[in-house]
N, C-alpha and C positions, 0 to 999 in steps of 0.2 A: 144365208149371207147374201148381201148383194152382188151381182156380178153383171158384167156386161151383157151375157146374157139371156140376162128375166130383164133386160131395160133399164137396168144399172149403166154405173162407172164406175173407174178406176181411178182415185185421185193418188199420185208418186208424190212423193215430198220428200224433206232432207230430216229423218228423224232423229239427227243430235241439234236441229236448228230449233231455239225458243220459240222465233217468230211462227214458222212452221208448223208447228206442233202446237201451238195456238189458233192458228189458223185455221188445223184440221179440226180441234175442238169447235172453234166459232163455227163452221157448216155443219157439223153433228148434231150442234143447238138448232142451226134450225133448217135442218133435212130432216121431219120427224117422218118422213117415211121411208127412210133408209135406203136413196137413191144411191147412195156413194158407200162405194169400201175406199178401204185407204190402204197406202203396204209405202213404207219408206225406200226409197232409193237406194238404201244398203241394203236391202233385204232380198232372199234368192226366190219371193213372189216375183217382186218387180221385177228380178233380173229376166226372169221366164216370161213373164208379161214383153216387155221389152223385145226378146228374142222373137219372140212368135209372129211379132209384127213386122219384124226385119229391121225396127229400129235401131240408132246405132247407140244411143242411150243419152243421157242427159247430164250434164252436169251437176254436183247438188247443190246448184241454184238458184236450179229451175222447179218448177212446178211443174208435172206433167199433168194430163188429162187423157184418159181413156175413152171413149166415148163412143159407140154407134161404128167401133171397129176403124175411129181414127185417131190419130197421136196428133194433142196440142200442145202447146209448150205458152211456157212463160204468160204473157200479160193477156194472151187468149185464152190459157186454160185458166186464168184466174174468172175472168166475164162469161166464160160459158159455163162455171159452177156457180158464181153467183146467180145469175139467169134464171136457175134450179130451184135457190134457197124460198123459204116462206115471209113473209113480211114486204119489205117495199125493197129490200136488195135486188132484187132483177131487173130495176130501173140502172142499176149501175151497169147493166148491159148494153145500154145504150153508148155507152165508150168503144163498143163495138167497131162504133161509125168511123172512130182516129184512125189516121192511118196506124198499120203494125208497127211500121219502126222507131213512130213516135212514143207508143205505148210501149211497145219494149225498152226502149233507152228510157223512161221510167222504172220500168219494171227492173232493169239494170244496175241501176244506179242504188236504189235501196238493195239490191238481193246482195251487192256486192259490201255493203253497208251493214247488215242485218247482224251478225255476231260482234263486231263492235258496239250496236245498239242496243241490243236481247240477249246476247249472249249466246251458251251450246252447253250441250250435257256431252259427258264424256262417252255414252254409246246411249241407242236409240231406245226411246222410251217405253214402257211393258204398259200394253194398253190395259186398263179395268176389267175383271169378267166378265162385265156390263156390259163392255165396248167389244170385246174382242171378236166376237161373230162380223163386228165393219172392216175387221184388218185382216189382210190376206197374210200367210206363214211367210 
């Protein structure tokens, strides 16, 4: 499995979120070299992950990011996974340049939004056999 590491990350998410849990599938499509595990923000990976850092934790709806032994949150950990992916998405890293509070109060604005939009499952979703070596317990 990937881990931070062998030169992994850790991507936190809100695993009863649609948007979410779509989200994790679209960087799975195209991280075919399996830089990223995922582990939902309910789950007692993240909580561990979380603790060891001394982070105080996130809300869920935020996005966290693990990375090179540092915790990103919201509309940066979203640009610094894209960055990552294959195809032409790492030009969307270039939003880098906004300032943060402008890009957060974006990133705000939908996250706060997204279950009206997308919707939520009523507990977090059972990854594929396929998948399951990307998700931390």
């Amino acid at each position: 499995m990937t881990d931070e590491a062998s030169g992994g990350a850790v991507v936190l998410f809100d695993g009863v979120c649609n948007l979410c849990n779509a989200w994790v599938l679209f960087v799975i499509d195209r991280d075919p070299r399996g830089r990223f595990a995922f582990a939902p923000l309910q789950s007692e990976g993240a909580a561990a992950l979380v603790r060891r850092r001394g982070y105080a934790g996130a809300p869920l709806a935020t996005i966290v990011l693990i990375e090179d032994g540092r915790v990103y949150e919201r509309s940066t950990a979203v640009l610094r996974i894209v960055r990552r992916l294959s195809g032409l998405w790492p030009a969307l890293s270039l939003l880098l340049a906004v300032p943060r509070p402008i890009r957060d109060a974006v990133y705000d604005w939908s996250a706060r939004r997204r279950y009206r939009w997308f919707g939520r499952q009523d507990a977090c979703r059972v990854p594929t056999p396929g998948l399951r070596s990307r998700f931390l317990g």
